[in-house]
DOLO-334037 format. One record per atom (N, C-alpha, C): x, y, z. Coordinates in steps of 0.05 Angstrom, whole numbers, padded with zeros to 5 digits, always signed. Example, Ala and Ser with C-alpha at 12.3 -4.5 7.8 and 13.67 -1.06 7.14 Angstrom:
2
+00264-00114+00156;+00246-00090+00156;+00264-00066+00156;+00257-00045+00142;+00273-00021+00143;+00258+00001+00157;
This chain:
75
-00232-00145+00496;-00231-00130+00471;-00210-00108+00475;-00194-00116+00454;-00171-00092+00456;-00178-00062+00460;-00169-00041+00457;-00183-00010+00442;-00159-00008+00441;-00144+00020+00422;-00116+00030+00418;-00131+00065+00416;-00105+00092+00417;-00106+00101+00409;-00095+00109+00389;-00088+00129+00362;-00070+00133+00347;-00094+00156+00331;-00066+00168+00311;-00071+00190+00290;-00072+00169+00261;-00090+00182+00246;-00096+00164+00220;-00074+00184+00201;-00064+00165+00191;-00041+00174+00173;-00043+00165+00149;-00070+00150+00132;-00061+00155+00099;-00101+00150+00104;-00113+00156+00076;-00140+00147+00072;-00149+00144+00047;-00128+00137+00029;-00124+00136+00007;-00133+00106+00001;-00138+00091+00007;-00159+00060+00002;-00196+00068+00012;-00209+00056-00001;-00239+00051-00003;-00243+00032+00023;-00262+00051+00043;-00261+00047+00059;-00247+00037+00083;-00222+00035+00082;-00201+00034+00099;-00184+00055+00102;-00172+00068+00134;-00151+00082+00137;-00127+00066+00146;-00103+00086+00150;-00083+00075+00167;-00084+00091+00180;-00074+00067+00215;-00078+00093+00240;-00052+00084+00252;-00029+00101+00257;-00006+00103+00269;-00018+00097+00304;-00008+00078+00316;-00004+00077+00344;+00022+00079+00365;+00026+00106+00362;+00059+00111+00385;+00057+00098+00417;+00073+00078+00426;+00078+00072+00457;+00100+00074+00458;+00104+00082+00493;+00134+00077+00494;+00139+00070+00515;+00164+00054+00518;+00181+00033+00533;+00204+00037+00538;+00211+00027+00560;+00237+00032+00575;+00259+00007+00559;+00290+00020+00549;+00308+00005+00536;+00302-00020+00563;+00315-00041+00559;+00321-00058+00583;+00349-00053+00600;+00365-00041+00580;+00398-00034+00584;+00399-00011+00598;+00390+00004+00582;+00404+00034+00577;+00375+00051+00597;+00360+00044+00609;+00330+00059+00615;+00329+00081+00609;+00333+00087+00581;+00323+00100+00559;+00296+00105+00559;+00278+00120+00555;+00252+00117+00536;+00251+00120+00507;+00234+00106+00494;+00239+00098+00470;+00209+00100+00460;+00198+00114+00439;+00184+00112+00426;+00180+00090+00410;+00156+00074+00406;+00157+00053+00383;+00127+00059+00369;+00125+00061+00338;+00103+00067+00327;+00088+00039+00316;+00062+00037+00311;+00057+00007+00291;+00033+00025+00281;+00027+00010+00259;+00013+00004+00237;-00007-00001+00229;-00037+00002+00233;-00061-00007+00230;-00073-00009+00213;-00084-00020+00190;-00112-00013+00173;-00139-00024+00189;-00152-00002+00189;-00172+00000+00206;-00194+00015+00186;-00216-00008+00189;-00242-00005+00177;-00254+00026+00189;-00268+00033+00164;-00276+00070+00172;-00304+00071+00150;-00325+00073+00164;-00342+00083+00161;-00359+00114+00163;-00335+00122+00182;-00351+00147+00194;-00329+00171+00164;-00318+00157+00158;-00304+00183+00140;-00285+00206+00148;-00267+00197+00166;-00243+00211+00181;-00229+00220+00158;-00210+00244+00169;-00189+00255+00149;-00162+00256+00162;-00136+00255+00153;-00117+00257+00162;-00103+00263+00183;-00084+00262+00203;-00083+00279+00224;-00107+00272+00247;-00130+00259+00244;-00146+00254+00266;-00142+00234+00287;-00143+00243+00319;-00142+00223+00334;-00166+00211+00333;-00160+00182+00329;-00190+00165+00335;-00179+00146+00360;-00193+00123+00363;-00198+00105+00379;-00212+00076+00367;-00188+00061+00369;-00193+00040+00351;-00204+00022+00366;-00213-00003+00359;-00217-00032+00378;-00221-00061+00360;-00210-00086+00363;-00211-00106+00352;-00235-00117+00356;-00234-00124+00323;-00264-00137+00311;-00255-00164+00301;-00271-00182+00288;-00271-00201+00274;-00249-00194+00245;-00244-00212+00245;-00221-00209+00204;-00252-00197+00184;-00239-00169+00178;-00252-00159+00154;-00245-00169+00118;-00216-00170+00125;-00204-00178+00102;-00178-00184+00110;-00157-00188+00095;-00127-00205+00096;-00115-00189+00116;-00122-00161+00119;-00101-00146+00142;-00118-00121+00156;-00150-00122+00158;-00168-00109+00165;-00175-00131+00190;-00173-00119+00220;-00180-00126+00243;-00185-00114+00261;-00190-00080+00242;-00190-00063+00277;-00207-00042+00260;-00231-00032+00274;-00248-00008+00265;-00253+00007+00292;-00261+00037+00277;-00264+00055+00289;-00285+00067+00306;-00277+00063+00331;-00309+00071+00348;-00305+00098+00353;-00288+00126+00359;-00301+00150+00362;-00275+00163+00351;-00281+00189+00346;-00262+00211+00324;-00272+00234+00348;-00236+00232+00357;-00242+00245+00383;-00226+00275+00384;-00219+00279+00351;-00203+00310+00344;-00209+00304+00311;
């Protein structure tokens, strides 16, 4: 079972947020570090607000792009 961390960044849909996940990686070229962000809708029951770090983890398909809900709201 996967888990992610990230900050929820919109909560503007019924019962779903979006939760930004930042990692980062070394260029292959240049060994750079590089920030890369992705994209979540993640099922929310508990009623988070903006700005919150949660802790996500993969579930079964909720709906067409719902696969990841929220186990703890940890700010």
């Amino acid at each position: 079972m996967k888990a992610l961390k990230g900050v929820v960044t919109s909560t503007k849909m019924n019962k779903t947020v979006v939760v930004s996940v930042e990692r980062k990686k070394i260029h292959p070229i240049y060994g750079k570090g590089i920030k890369q962000t992705k994209k979540y809708h993640v099922h929310d029951e508990k009623g988070v607000k903006v700005g919150s770090l949660v802790k996500i983890v993969e579930t079964k398909p909720l709906s067409k792009t719902k696969r990841w809900t929220i186990v703890e709201v940890t700010k």
